[in-house]
C-alpha positions as CSV (number, residue, x, y, z in Angstrom):
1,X,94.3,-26.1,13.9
2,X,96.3,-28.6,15.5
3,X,93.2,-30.4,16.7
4,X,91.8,-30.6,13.5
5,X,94.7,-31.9,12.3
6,X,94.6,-34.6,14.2
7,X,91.4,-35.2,13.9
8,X,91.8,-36.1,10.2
9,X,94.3,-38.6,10.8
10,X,92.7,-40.3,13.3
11,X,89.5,-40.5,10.7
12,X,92.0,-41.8,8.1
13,X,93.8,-44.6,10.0
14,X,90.7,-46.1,12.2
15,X,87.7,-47.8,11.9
16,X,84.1,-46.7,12.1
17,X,83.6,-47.2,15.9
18,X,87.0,-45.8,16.7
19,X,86.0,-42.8,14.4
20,X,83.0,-42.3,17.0
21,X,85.3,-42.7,19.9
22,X,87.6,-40.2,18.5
23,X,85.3,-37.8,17.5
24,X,83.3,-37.5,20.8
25,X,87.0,-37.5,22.6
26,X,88.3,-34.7,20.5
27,X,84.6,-32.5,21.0
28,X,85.1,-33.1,24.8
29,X,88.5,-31.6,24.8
30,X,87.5,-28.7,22.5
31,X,84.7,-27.9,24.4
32,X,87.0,-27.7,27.6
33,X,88.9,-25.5,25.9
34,X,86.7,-22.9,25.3
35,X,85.4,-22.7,28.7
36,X,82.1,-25.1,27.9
37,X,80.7,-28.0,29.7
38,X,78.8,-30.4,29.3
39,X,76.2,-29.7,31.5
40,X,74.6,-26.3,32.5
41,X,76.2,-25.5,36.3
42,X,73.7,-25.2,38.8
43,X,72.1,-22.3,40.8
44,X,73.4,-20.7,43.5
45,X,71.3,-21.7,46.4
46,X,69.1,-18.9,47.6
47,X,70.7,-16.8,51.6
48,X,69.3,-19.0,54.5
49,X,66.4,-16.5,55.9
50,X,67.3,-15.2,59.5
51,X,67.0,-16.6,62.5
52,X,64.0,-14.8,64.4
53,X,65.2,-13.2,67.3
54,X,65.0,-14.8,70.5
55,X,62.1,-14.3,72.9
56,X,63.4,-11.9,75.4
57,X,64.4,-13.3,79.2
58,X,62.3,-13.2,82.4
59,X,63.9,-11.1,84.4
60,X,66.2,-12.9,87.5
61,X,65.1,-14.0,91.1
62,X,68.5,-12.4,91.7
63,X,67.6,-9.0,89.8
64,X,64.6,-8.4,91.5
65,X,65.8,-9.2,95.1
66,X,67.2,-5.6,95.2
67,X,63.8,-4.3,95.0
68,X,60.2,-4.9,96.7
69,X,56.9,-4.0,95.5
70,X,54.6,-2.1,97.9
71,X,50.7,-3.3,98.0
72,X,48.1,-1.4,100.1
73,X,45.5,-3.4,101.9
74,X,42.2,-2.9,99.7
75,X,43.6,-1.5,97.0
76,X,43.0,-3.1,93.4
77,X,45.3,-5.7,92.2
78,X,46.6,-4.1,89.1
79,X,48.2,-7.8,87.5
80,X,46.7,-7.9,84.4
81,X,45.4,-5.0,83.7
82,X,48.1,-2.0,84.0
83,X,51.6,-3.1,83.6
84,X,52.7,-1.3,86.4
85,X,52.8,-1.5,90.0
86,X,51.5,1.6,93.0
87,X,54.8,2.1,94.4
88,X,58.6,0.1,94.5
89,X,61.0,-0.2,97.3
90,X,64.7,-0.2,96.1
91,X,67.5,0.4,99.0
92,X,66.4,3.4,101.7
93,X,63.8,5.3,98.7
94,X,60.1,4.3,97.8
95,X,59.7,4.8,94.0
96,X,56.0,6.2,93.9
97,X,54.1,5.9,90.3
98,X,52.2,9.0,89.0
99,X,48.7,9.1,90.7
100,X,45.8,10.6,90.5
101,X,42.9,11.4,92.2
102,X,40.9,8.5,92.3
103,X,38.7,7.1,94.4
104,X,40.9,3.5,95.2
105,X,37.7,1.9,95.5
106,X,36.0,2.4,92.3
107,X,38.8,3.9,90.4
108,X,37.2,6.7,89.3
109,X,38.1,10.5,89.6
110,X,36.5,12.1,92.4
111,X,34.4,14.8,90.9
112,X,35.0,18.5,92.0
113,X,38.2,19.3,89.4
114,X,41.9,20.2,89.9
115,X,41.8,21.1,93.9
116,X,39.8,18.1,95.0
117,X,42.0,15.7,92.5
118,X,45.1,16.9,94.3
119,X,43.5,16.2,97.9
120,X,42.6,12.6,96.6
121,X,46.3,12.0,94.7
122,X,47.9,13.4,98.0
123,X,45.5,11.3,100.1
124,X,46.3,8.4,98.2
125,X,50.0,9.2,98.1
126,X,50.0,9.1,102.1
127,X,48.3,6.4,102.3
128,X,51.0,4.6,100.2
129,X,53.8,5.6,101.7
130,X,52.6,4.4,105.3
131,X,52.3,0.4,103.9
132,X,55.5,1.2,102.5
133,X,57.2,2.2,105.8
134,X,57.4,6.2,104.8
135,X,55.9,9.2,105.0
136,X,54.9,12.2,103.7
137,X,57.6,13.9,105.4
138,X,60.2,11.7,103.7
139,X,59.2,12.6,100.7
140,X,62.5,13.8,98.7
141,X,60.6,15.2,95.2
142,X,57.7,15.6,93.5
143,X,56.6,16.0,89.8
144,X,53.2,18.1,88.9
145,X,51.7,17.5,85.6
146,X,49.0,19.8,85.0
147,X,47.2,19.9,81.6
148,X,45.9,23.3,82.5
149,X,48.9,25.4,84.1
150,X,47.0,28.9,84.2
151,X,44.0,27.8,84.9
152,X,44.2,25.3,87.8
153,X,48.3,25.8,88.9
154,X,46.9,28.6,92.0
155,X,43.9,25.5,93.1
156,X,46.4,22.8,92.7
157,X,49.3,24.7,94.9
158,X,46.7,25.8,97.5
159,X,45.8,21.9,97.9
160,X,49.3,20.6,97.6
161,X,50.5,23.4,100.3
162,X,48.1,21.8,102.8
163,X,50.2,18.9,103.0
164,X,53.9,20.1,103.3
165,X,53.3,23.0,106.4
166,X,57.1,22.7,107.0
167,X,60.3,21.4,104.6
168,X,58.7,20.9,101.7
169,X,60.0,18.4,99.4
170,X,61.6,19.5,96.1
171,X,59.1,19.7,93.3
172,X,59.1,20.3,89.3
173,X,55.4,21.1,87.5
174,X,54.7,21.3,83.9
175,X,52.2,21.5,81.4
176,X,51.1,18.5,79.1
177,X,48.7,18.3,76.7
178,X,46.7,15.6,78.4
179,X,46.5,12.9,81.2
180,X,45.1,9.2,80.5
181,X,41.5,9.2,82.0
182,X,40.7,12.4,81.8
183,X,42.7,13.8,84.4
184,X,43.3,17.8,85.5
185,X,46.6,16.6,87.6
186,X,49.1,13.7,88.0
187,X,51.7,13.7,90.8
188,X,54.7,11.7,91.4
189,X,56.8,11.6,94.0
190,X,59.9,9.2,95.6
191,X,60.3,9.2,99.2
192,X,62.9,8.2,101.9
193,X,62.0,5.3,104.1
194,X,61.6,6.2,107.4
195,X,64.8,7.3,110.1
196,X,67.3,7.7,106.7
197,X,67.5,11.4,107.9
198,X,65.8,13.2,104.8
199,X,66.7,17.0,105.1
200,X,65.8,20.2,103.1
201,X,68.9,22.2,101.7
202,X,69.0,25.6,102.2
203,X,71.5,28.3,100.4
204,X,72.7,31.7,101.7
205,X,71.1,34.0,100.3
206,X,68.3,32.0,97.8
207,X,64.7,33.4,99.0
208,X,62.2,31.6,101.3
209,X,59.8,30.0,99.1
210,X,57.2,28.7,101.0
211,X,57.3,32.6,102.6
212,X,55.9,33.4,99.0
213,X,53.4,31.2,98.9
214,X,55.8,28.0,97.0
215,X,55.4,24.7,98.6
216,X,58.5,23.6,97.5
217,X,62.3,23.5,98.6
218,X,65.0,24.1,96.2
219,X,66.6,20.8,97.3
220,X,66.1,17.8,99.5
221,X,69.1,15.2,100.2
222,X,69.6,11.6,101.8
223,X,72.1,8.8,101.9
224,X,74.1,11.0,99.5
225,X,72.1,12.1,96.8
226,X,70.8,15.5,95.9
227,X,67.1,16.0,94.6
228,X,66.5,19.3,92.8
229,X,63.8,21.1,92.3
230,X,63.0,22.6,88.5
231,X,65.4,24.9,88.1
232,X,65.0,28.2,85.7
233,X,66.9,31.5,84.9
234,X,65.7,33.9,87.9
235,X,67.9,36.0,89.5
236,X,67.4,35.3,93.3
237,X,67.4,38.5,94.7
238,X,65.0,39.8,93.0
239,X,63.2,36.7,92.2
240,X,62.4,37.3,88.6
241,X,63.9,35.9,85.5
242,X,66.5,37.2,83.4
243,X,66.6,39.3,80.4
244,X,67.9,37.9,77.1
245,X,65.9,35.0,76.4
246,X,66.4,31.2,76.4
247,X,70.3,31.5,76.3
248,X,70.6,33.7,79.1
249,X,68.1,31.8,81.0
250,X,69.9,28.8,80.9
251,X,72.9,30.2,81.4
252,X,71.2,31.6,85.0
253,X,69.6,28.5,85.7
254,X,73.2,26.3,85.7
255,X,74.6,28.8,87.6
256,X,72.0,28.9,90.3
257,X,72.0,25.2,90.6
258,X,76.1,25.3,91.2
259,X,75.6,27.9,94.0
């Protein structure tokens, strides 16, 4: 009201151009009042996108000066085509990819199925850990993949035994559903470099495997560290496992692995 009011006199007392001048004076303070503007307000400017994420880092000179990686004369170079390399040195124990049993010439499986395979991995294996200043009787643990465990675990162990006469390393074996290349077996195994003092551990009491026909120990040690062999609910005096199913097999298993 009171800007009308003053609008009027101001039309009353001036001229025609100061009418104008008023007029568009008072409509710009009006305006402000009720929240207008002259001019629509911009858009909000749309998020920056993200930054991609950086590429990630070579590894160090300085990383990789802990460890060595172990070629065998003749052998295929495997840059380029499998990101992995045969074997790895780190401190006083040879890291040993999973093998199989291939011919190192052609790189195919020798024919003959799961026996001859594991004569060629263990072959191989040897062969491995000689360029890599070990041995087969270094070797701390092994892990058996098999993709047939009833069928070919008696051919495999029978080849396998062949190798170990005396102190066995530790072992696990399992079952998969398959192997790249077509494979009945895969092994790997680490080994202590030679004169680190690898030894089997025995415990009161625990049955002589390899008596029964089980190339295996139950433990092997060196510089400190324990290397256990799969470990399940048996009761070892009788050998056998326990009664009352995966709880109380579990149960067995932790208990025989603290004794």
């Amino acid at each position: 009201d009171w800007l009308l009011y003053s609008l009027c006199a101001a039309m009353a007392a001036s001229t025609k151009q100061g009418l104008v001048v008023l007029v568009a004076a008072a409509l710009g303070l009006w305006l402000q009042g009720c929240g207008g503007s002259s001019s629509p307000s911009p858009a909000p400017s749309p998020p920056a996108p993200p930054s991609p994420p950086a590429p990630p880092s070579p590894p160090s000179p300085e990383a990789r000066k802990w460890s060595e990686v172990v070629t065998v004369p003749g052998w295929p170079d495997l840059t380029g085509k499998f990101p992995l390399s045969f074997a790895v040195k780190a401190g006083s124990v040879v890291y040993v990819s999973g093998m199989q049993g291939m011919d190192m010439k052609s790189m195919k499986l020798v024919p003959g199925g799961v026996k001859a395979e594991t004569q060629q991995t263990l072959n191989n294996l040897e062969t491995l850990l000689e360029a890599a200043n070990s041995s087969m009787e270094d070797v701390i643990q092994c892990s058996i993949s098999l993709v047939n465990m009833t069928q070919d675990f008696k051919d495999m162990n029978e080849a396998y035994a062949a190798f170990w006469p005396k102190d066995p390393p530790a072992r696990i074996a399992v079952q998969v559903a398959a192997l790249a290349g077509n494979a009945s077996v895969e092994i790997q195994c680490n080994a202590a470099l030679k004169g680190r003092g690898r030894a089997v551990v025995k415990v009161p009491g625990f049955p002589d495997l390899a008596a029964k026909g089980f190339p295996l120990s139950f433990a092997t040690k060196v510089d400190g560290m324990v290397y256990m062999s799969g470990t399940q609910g048996m009761d070892m005096k009788t050998g056998k496992l326990v009664e009352g199913g995966v709880a109380a097999e579990t149960t067995q298993a932790l208990q025989n692995l603290q004794t």
